[in-house]
N, C-alpha and C positions, 0 to 999 in steps of 0.2 A: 581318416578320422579315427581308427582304432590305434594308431602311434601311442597316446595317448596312455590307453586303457594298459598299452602292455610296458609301455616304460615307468609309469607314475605308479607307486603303488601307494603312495601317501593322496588319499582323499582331496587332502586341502591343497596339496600343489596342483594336483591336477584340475581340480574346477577351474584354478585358479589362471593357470593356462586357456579352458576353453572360453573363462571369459575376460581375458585381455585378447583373444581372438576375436571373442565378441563385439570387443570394442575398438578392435582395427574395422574389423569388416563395417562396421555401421559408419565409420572415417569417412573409410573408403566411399561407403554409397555416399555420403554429404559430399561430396569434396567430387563425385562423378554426376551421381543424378539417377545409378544405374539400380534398379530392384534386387539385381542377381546378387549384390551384396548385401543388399540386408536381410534377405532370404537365406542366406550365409547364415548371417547374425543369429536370426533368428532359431538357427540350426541350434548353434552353440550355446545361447539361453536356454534353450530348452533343457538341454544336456544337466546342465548344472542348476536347474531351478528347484529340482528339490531340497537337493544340499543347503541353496542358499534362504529357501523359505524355514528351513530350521536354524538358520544363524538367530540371533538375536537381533532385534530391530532393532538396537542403539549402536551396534556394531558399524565401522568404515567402512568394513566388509562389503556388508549389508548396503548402506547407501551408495556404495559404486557402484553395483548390480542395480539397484533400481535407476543411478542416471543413467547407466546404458540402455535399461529396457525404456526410458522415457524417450530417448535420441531415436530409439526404434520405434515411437511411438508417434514421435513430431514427425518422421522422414515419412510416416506410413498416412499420414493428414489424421493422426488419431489423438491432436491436441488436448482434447477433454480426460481420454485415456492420461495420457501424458503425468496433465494436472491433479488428475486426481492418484496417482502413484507418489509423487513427490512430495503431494501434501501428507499423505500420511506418512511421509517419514517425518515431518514435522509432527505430528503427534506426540512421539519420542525423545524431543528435544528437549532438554531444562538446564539449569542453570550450570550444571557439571559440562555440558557440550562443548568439546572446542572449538575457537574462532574460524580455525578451518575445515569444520565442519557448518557453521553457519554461511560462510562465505558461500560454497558449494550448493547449500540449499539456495539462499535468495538468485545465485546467478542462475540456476539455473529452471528459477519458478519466474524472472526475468524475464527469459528467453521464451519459455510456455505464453503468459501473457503479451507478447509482442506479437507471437504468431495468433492469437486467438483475438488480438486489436483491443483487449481490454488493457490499454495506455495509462493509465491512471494508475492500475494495482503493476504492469508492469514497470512505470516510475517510482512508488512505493519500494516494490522490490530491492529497485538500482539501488538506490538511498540506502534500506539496509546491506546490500552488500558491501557499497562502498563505505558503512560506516566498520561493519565487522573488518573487512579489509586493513581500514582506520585502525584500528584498536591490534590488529595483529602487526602491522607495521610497528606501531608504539612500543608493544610487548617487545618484539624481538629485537628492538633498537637499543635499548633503555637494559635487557638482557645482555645483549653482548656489550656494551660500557661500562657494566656494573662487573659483569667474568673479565674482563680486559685490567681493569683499573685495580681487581683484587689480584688481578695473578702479577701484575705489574710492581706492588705494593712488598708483595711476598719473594719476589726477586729483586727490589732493592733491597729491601731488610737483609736480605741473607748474602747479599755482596757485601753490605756497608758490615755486616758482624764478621765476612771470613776477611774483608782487609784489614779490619780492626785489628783481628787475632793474628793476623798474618806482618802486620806494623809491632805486634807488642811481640810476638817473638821474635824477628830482627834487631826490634831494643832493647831487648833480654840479651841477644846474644851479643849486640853491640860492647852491652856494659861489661860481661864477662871478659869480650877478647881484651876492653883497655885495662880492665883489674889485673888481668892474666901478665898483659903487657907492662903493666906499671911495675907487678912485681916481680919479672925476669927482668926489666931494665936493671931494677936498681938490686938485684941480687948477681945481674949474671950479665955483667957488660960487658962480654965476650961474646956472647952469643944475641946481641943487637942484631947483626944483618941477618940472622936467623929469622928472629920475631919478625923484622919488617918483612922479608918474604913472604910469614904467616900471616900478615894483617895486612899486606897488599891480594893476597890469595882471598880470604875471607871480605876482603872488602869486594872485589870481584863476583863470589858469589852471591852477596849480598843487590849489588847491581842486576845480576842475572835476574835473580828471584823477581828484584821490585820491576823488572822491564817485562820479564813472562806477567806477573799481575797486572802493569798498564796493557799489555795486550789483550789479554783475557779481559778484564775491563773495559775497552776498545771493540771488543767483539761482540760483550753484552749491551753495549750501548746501539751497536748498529743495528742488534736482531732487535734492539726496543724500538728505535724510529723505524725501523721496516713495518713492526706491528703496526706502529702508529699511521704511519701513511697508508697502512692496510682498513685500517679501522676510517682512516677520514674518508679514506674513497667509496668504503660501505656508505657511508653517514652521506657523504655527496649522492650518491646513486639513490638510496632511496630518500630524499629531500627533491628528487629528478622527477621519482614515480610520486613522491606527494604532491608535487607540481602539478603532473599531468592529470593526478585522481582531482586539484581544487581545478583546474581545467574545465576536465569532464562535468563537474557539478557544476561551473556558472554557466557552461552550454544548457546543462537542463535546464536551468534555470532560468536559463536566457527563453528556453523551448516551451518552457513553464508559465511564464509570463505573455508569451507572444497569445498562447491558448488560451489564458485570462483574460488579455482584452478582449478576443475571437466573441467571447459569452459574454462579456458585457458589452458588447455590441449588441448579440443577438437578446440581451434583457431587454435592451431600448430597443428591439424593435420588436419585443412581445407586448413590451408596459405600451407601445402606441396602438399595437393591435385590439387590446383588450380596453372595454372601456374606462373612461378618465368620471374620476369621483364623481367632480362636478357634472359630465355627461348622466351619472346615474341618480344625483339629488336635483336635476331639471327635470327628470323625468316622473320619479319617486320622492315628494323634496323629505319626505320622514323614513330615511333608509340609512343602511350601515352597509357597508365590504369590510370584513374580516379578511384578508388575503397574504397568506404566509407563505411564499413560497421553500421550501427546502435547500437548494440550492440556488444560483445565481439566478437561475432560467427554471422555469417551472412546468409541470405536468396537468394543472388547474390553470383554469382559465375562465373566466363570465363576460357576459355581452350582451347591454340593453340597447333597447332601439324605439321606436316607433313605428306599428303598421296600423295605417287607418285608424280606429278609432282604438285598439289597443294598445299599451304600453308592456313593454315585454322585458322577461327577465330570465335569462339564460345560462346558467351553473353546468361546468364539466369538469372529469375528472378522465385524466387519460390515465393508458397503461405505462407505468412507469416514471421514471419524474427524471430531473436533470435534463439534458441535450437529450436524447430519447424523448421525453415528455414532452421536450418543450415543442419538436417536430410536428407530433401529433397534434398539438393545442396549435400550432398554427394550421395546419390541416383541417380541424375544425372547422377555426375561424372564418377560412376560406369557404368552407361549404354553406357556416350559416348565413354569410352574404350573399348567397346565390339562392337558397332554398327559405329562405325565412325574410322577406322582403314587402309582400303584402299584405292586405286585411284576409286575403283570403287563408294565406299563410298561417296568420296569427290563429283566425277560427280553428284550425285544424291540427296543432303541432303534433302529433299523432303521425300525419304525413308527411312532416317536415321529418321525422327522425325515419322515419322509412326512407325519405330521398339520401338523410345521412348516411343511410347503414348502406345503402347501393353505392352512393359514393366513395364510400372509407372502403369499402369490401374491392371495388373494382381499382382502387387507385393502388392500396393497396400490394398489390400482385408484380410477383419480378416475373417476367419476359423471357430474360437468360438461363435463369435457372429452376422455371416453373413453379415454384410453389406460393404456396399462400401465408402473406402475412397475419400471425392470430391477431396480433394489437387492435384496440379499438379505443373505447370511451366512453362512460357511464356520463349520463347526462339528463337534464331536466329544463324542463320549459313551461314557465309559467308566463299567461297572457291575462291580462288585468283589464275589463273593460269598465270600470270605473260609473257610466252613465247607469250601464245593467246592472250596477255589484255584482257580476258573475268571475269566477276565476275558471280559464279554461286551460288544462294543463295534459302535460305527455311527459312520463315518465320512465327513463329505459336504466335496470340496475341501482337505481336510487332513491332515496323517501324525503316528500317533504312534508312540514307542518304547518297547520294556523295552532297559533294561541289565540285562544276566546275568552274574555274572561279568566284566564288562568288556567282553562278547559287547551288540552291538547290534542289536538284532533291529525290525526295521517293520512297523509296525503300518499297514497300505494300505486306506481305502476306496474308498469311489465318489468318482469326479472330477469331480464338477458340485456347486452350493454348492446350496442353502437358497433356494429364489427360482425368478424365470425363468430357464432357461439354453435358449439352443439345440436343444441333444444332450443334452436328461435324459432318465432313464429312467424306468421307471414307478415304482420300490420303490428305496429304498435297502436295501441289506445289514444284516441283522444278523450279525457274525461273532463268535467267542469264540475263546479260548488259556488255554492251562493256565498258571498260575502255580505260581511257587517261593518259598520264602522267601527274600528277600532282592532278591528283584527290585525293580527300579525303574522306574516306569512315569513319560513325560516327555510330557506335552499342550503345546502352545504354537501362537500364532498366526502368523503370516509378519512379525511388526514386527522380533524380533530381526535373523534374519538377512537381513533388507532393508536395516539399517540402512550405510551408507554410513562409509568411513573407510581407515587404514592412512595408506602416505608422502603426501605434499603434493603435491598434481601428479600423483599416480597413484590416485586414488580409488576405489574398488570396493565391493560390499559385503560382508557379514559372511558370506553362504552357510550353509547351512543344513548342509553334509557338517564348516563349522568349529565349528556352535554343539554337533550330535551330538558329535562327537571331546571336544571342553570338558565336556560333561556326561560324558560313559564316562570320562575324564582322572578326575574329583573324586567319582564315583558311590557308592565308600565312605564320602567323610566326610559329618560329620553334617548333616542338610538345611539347617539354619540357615548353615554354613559353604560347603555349595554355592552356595544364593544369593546369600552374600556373593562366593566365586569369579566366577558369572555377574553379577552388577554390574560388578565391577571389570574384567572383562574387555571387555564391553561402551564401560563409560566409558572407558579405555584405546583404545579401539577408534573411536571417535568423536572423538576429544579436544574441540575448541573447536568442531566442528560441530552445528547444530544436529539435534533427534530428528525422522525423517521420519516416522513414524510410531508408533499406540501398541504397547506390548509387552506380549503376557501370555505366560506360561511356570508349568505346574504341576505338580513333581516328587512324586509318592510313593513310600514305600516299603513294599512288602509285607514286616510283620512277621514 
């Protein structure tokens, strides 16, 4: 490994040596399986890391050394490493970059998220390489047509001007030799087979000249069709690789689509899990569901029911939203069928979120690889017994409200969610409150007022002190025209931004 040190005495060759070493031996280990190579590798990064952390970051340089050290990153299961090296060379990147340095980056932020299963941002990726890929095929096609056609242009012009010149002095000289000849004929008719010797000689050379120029012409014509069948067979080859790149895009997209039904399958079998409108206005007949989800498949979920003499109303918000969410919100579901069933149930939801939190906690847990999954679920249960006017409720990570009168009143539980937390306790609360007619009781998750908007340039979110005031604002009129308020309010509130997360919100009224 000192070869190196005693032959290179030029800085930049010789890193440059240890790290196309660098970048065999990391090959090597992909292409074996074996550590002892990229321990190799490893070697020779080292060697040259400081050099290369004084390159400039927008440098070629520069970005080949960090794909190498990411290859050694992915071969070492150090994916996140990986990720977050390659990203910041995108930091660097603007609009000066060239296409094949963008190629570069996306293929191989690609390859990062394939092994990390984030499938989405790694189809993301593909898209943009193959579109940079796109635009560098066009450039360099459309480049050599336009050098081909110009240099083509500039050697006809300059054949058609030297045969011009080369035709008009042959016809110069033409004219001379007959002048010459007209005037020794008729001066000197003795010396006739003299001149025609001279003008059979000169016609001769005249013949040479013009058949050396059909050659030379003949020679320049053939090295043009050579060009030119040089140039169509580029043109064919890559019209071959744009075949295969529009290929590769209808497979994703074929791959793309099959994933889409996959979710809208699994929506229809969330929207059956959760309950159906009319389920929740048999029960509550003066009530709303606000229910937005973010994506297809959603991380909020609600479920009313019936236990003995209570009527029950069930708001959650899991961790995460999309196919992640939606997992958990069926997981829920599942548990509150089993756990929230009787009268005894309802008296007590307190208990009920204790049997969740054992449940979610134990189900939870991988086997194989030991550890514990943190996800869980904020959630609230409200029990309505109607004959008593009493509301008996169990609150874990989330707040609900009566509006009274226009009076807003909070409804406060335990501060730890449905899952693992830190600082949980052992029992969640069951508490109760007296009802009135005319009360309005308001469940919802954290989507609304997380939701993001207001002036341009001054962005914030929606706050949960503006979405309470909106609700106490419209709390008399009819539930249907509430919801319709909080929509509009909402969508107003967001305008052209997209929804960060999903929203559920569920108003009743105590008859």
């Amino acid at each position: 490994m000192n070869i190196f040190d005693s032959i290179w005495n030029d800085a930049e060759r010789k890193y440059w040596c240890y790290e196309s070493l660098a970048a065999l031996y990391i090959e090597q280990a992909k292409n074996t399986g074996e550590k002892k190579f990229a321990d190799t590798c490893a070697i020779y990064m080292k060697k040259c890391e400081v050099y290369y952390s004084n390159l400039a970051k927008s440098s070629t340089n520069y970005y080949y050394h960090v794909y190498i050290l990411a290859d050694y990153y992915i071969f070492c299961n150090q994916n996140n490493d990986a990720l977050a090296a390659v990203l910041d060379i995108g930091k660097n990147f603007n609009e000066e970059t060239s296409l094949t340095d963008w190629c570069d980056y996306y293929y191989n932020l690609k390859n990062i998220y394939n092994n990390l299963g984030d499938y989405k941002k790694a189809f993301e990726c593909s898209e943009k390489y193959n579109e940079y890929k796109q635009k560098n095929l066009n450039d360099s096609t459309v480049s050599a047509i336009s050098d081909f056609k110009a240099e083509q242009a500039v050697k006809i012009e300059k054949l058609e001007r030297e045969t011009a010149e080369k035709l008009h002095i042959a016809e110069k000289r033409r004219m001379w030799i007959l002048i010459i000849a007209l005037f020794v004929g008729l001066g000197l008719v003795v010396r006739i087979f003299w001149v025609k010797r001279k003008a059979h000689k000169a016609l001769a050379e005249k013949n040479e000249i013009l058949q050396q120029q059909k050659t030379e012409i003949e020679t320049q014509r053939d090295e043009i069709e050579a060009q030119r069948d040089e140039i169509e067979a580029q043109r064919d080859e890559i019209e071959a690789q744009r075949d295969d790149i529009i290929e590769q895009k209808n497979k994703i997209e074929s791959q793309r689509n099959e994933i889409i039904k996959s979710v809208n399958y699994a929506q229809r079998i969330q929207q059956a899990a959760v309950s159906k409108i009319d389920e929740v206005r048999d029960i509550f007949p003066e009530s709303f569901v606000y229910y937005k989800p973010r994506d297809i498949v959603s991380g909020d979920y609600y479920r009313c029911g019936r236990c003995g003499k209570y009527a029950v109303m069930v708001t959650a918000d899991c961790t995460g939203h999309g196919i992640p969410g939606a997992f958990l919100s069926m997981l829920g579901l599942s548990g509150l069928k089993e756990y929230l069933m009787t009268e005894y149930d309802a008296e007590n939801p307190g208990t009920v979120l204790d049997r969740m939190r054992d449940f979610i906690k134990t189900t939870l847990v991988s086997s194989q690889n030991n550890f514990d999954i943190k996800d869980g679920m904020d959630m609230t249960i409200c029990c309505f017994d109607f004959e008593a006017m009493e509301l008996r409720y169990a609150i874990a990570n989330q707040n609900a409200y009566i509006v009274r009168n226009g009076e807003k009143i909070l409804l406060k539980g335990d501060a730890m969610p449905v899952g693992r937390y830190y600082a949980e306790k052992e029992h969640f609360q069951t508490l109760s409150t007296p009802l009135q007619h005319g009360d309005t009781v308001y469940m919802f998750s954290d989507g609304i007022q997380d939701q993001f908007g207001g002036e341009a340039g001054k962005e914030r979110k929606f706050m949960r002190k503006n979405l309470i005031n909106l609700l106490a604002s419209n709390f008399t009129l009819p539930m249907s025209e509430q919801m319709s308020k909080l929509n509009e309010a909402i969508t107003a509130w967001r305008g052209n931004r997209a929804q960060i997360d999903d929203m559920t919100l569920v108003g009743i009224r105590v008859a």
